[in-house]
C-alpha positions in Angstrom: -3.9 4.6 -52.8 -1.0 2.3 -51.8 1.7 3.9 -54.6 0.2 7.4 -52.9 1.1 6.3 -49.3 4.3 4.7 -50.3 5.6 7.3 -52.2 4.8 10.1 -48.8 6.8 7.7 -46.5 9.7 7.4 -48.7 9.7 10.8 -49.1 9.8 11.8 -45.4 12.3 9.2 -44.6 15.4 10.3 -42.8 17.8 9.6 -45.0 20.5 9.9 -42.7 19.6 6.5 -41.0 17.4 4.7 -43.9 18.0 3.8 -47.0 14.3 3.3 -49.0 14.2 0.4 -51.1 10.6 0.4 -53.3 8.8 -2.9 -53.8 6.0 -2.7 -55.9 3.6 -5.3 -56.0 1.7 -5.2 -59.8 -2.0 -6.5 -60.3 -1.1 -10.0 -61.3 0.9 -10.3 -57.9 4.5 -9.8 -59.1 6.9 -8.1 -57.1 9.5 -5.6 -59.1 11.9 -3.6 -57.7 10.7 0.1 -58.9 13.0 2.0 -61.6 13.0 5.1 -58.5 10.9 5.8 -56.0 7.2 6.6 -57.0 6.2 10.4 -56.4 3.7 11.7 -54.1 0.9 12.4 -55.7 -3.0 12.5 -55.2 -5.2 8.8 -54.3 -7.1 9.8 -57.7 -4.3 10.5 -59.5 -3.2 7.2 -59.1 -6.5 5.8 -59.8 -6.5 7.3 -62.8 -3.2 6.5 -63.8 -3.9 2.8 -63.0 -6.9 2.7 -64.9 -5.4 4.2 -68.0 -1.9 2.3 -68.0 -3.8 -1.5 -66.9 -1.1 -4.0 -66.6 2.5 -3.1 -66.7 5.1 -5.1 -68.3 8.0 -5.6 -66.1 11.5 -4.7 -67.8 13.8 -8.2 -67.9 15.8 -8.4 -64.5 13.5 -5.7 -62.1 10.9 -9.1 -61.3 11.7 -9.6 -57.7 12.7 -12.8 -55.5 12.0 -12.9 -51.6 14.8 -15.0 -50.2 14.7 -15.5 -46.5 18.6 -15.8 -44.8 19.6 -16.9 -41.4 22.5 -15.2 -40.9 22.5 -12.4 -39.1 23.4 -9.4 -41.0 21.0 -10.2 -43.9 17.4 -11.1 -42.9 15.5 -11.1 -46.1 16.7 -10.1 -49.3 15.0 -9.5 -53.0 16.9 -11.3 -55.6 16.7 -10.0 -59.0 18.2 -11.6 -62.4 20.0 -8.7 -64.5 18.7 -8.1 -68.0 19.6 -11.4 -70.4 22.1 -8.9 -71.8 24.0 -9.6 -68.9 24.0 -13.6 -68.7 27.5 -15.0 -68.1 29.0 -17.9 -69.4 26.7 -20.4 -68.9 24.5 -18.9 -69.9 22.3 -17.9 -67.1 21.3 -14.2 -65.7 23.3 -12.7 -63.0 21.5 -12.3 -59.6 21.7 -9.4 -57.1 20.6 -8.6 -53.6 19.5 -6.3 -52.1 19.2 -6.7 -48.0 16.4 -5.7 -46.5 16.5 -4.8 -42.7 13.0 -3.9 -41.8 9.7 -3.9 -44.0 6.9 -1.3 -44.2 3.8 -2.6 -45.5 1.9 0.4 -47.4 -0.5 -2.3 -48.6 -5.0 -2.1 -48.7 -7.0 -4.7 -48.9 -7.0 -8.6 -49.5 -3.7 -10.0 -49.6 -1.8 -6.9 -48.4 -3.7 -6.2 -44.9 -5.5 -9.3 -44.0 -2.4 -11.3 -42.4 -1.0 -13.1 -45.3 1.7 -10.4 -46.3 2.2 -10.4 -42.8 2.6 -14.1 -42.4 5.4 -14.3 -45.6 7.4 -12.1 -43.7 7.1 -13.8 -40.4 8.2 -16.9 -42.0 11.6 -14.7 -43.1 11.7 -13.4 -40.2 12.1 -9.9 -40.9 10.9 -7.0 -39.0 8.0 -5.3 -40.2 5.9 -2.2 -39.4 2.0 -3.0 -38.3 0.1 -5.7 -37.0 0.9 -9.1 -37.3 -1.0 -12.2 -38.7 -3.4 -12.5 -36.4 -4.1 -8.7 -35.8 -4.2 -8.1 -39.4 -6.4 -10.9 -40.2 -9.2 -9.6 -38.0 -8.8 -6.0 -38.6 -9.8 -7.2 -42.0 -12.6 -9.4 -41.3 -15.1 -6.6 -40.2 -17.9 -9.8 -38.3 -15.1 -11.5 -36.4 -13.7 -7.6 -35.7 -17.3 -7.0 -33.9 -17.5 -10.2 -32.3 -14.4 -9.4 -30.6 -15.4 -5.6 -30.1 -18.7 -7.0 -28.3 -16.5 -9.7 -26.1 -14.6 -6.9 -24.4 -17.5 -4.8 -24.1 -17.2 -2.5 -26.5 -20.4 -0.7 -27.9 -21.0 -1.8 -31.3 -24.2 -0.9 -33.4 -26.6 -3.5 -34.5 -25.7 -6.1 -37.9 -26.3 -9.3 -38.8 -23.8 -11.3 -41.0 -24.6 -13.3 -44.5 -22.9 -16.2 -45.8 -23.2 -16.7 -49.6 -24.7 -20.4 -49.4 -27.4 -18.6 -47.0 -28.0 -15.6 -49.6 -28.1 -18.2 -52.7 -30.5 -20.5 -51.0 -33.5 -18.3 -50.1 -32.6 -14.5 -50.8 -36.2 -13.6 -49.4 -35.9 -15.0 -46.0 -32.7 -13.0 -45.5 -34.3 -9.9 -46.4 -36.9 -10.6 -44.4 -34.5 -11.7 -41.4 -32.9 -8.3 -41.7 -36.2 -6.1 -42.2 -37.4 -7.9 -38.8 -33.8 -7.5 -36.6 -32.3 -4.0 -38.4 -34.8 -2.3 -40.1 -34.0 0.2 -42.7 -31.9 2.1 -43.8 -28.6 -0.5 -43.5 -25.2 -0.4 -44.6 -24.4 -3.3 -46.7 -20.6 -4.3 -46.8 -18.1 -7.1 -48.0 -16.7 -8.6 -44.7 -13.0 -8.5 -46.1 -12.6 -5.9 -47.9 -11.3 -1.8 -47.2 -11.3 1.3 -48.9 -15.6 1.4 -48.4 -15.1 -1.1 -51.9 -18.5 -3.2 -52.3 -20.2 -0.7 -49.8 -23.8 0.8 -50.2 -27.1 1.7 -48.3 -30.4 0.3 -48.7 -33.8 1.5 -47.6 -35.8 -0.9 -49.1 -35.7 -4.4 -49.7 -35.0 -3.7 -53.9 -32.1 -2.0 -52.7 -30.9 -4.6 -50.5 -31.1 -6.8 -52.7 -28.7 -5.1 -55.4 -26.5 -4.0 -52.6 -25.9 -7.6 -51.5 -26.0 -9.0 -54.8 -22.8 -6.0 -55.1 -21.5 -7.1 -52.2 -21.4 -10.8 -52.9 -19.0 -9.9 -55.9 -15.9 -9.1 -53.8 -16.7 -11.8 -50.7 -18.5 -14.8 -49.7 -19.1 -12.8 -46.3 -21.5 -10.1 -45.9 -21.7 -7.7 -42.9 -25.3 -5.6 -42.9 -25.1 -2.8 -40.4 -28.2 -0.9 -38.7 -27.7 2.7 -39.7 -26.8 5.4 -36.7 -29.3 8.2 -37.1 -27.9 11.5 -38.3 -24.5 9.5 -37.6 -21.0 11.7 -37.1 -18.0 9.9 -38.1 -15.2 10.0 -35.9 -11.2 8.7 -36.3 -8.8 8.1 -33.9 -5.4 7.5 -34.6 -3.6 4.2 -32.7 0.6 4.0 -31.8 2.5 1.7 -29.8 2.6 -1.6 -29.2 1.9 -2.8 -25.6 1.5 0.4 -23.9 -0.4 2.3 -27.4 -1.6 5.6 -27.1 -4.3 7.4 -28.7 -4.1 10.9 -31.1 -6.4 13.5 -30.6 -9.7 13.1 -32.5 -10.7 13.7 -36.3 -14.4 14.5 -38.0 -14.8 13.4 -41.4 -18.0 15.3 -43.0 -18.9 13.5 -46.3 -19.2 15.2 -49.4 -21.7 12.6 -49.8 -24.4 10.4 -48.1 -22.0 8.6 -47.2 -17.9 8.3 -47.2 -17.9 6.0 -49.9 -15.2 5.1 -52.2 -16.0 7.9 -54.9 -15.9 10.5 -51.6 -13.0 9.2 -50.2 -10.6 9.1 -53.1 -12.4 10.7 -56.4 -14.4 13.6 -54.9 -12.3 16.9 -53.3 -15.7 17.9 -51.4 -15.3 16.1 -48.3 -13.7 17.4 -45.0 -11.8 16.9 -42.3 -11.6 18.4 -39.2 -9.0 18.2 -36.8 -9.3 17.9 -33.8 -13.1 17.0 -34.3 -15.8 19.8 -32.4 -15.9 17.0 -29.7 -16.7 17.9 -26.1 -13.3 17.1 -23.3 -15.5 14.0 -22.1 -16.4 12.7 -25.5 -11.9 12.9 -27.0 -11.3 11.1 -23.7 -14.3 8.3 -24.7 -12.9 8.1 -28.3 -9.4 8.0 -26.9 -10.4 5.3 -24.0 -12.2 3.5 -27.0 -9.9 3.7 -29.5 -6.7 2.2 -27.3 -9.3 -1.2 -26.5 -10.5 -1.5 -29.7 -6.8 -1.7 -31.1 -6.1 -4.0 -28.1 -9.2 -6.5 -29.2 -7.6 -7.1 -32.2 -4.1 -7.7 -30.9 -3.4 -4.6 -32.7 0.9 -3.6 -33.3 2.4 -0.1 -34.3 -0.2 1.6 -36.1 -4.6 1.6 -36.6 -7.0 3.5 -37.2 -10.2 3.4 -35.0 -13.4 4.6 -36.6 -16.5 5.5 -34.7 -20.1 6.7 -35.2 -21.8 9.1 -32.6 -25.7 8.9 -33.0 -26.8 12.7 -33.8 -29.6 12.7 -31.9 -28.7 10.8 -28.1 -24.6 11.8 -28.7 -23.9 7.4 -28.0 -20.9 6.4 -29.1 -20.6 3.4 -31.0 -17.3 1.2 -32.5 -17.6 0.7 -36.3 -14.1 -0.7 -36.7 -9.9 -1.0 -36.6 -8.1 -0.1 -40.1 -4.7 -1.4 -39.7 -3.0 -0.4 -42.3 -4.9 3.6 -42.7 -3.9 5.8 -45.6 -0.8 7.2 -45.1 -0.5 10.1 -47.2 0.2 13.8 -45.7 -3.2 14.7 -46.1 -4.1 11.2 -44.8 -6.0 11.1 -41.6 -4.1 9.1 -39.6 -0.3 11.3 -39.8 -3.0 14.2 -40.0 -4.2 13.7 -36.5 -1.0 12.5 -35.2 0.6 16.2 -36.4 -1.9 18.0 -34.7 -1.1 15.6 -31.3 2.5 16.8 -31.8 3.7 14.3 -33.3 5.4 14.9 -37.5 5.1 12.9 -40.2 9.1 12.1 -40.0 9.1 11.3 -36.4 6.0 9.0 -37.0 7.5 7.1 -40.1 10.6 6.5 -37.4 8.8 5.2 -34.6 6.5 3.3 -36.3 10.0 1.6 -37.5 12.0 1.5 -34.0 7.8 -0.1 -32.6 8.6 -2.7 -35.4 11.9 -3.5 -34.8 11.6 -3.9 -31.0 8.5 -6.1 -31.2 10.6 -8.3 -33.4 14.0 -8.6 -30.9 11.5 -9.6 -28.3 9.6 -12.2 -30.3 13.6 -13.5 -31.1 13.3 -14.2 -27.5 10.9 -16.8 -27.8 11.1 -20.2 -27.9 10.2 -22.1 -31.0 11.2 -25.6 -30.1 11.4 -27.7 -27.2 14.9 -29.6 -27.9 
């Protein structure tokens, strides 16, 4: 999903004031400097792709280096050694940089969303698009992300959070705690984790238990959600930094019970319709709620806010920030921006002038007191 984002950004660059330079980032966490650009293609062509090619080697002299520079015309650069081919006479691989002036995170997931990307490049001090460490750590963390949704008042549905040692130690008494303070059905979820990865519903207590018992594989944190009856789920697209505005609204209708992982990327069944069949008072809710969500979570540049609205009573509920959405041209968030005026080109550009100006001001800032 990533290599599918990247590759649409790159693609609708304006080459006339950027110059793309492709970092991939394999499955055993080294970075390489791509061969060219990857292509646009579909989120499950690239599963599939991934799943048949598994881990690639990396050609001698494309692994990649982050080197953070103070001066001031190179902020971070990648560092690569040429092939051995190309050693000199020592005896040792040549090295060449490439400067980088601003970085745009197409990342999902642990390790990519959740702050610590964000934090590396903070420490070069380098500009980059998106949230920043703190942001980006709670937009991942979907219990501390409702705490702070019910701190500023926001309406949140019911859940209850489960810690592994708690699970491990009497799995009845949790089931029971959440039979007595949720009910059924619930929505079962790793705490740090995107992409609806780990996600399932339960309506009994055997199928809680195999959906946490799931759950528990990809984080010691488990959020269980009270389902919204005969919910509709609505996206909102998020841009600025201090003064962010709000797109118009998006319906996504599953293909599925759910939007799961398999409905979100493997199966073409599911819809979207923008603007979402929303009455004018319920797009300026969503829009009202969509700007303090991203501002609970000391959101930057870019999120996407998802809601549910109860099918029955029409209530309006906060289910959570992405901060790093999908950002392919058939992704929701440039999706719903297009059809608030806004094109994918002139998007990809703010988004990058939002990053570099939070970045000059933060270069205002004090770091020391001598």
């Amino acid at each position: 999903m990533s290599v599918a984002s990247a590759a649409s950004i790159i693609k609708h660059l304006d080459r006339s004031r950027y110059e793309p330079v492709p970092i991939r980032i394999e499955k055993d966490g080294r970075w390489t400097l791509a061969d060219k650009p990857p292509t646009a293609i579909s989120a499950a062509d690239v599963i599939e792709r991934t799943r048949l090619e598994g881990a690639r080697p990396v050609r001698p002299g494309r692994e990649a280096h982050l080197v953070a520079h103070p001066g001031e015309d190179t902020v971070l650069a990648i560092e690569r050694g040429s092939d051995s081919k190309a050693a000199d006479a020592t005896g040792s691989a040549t090295v060449t940089g490439v400067g980088l002036d601003v970085v745009f995170p197409v990342l999902h997931g642990p390790y990519g969303e959740d702050g610590t990307v964000q934090g590396l490049l903070e420490l070069a001090n380098v500009p980059y698009v998106g949230a920043g460490v703190l942001g980006s750590a709670v937009g991942m963390d979907k219990a501390v992300m409702k705490t702070l949704f019910a701190a500023r008042g926001l309406p949140v549905g019911l859940y209850a959070v489960v810690l592994r040692p708690e699970w491990n130690r009497s799995a009845s008494a949790v089931i029971s705690r959440i039979a007595g303070e949720l009910g059924y059905p619930v929505f079962v979820k790793p705490a740090n984790l995107g992409s609806s990865v780990g996600i399932s519903k339960a309506k009994s207590a055997g199928e809680l238990e195999t959906a946490m018992e799931l759950a528990l594989q990809f984080d010691r944190k488990v959020v269980i959600e009270a389902a919204i009856p005969k919910a509709r789920e609505i996206e909102c697209a998020v841009l600025g930094n201090d003064d962010p505005e709000a797109s118009i609204p998006g319906e996504i209708v599953p293909s599925r019970e759910f939007y799961d992982y398999e409905a979100k990327y493997l199966d073409e069944g599911s819809k979207a319709l923008i603007p979402a069949p929303l009455t004018a008072s319920q797009v300026a809710e969503v829009q009202r709620l969509s700007i303090a969500a991203f501002r609970a979570v000391d959101g930057a540049g870019m999120a996407r806010v998802d809601f549910l609205i109860a099918g029955e009573t029409g209530e309006t509920y906060v289910n959570e920030v992405n901060t790093i959405p999908g950002f392919t041209t058939i992704s929701m968030y440039p999706k719903m921006w297009e059809a608030s005026g806004v094109s994918y080109t002139e998007l990809v550009d703010r988004l990058i002038t939002l990053a570099m100006e939070r970045h000059a001001e933060k270069q205002q800032l004090r770091t020391s007191i001598t």
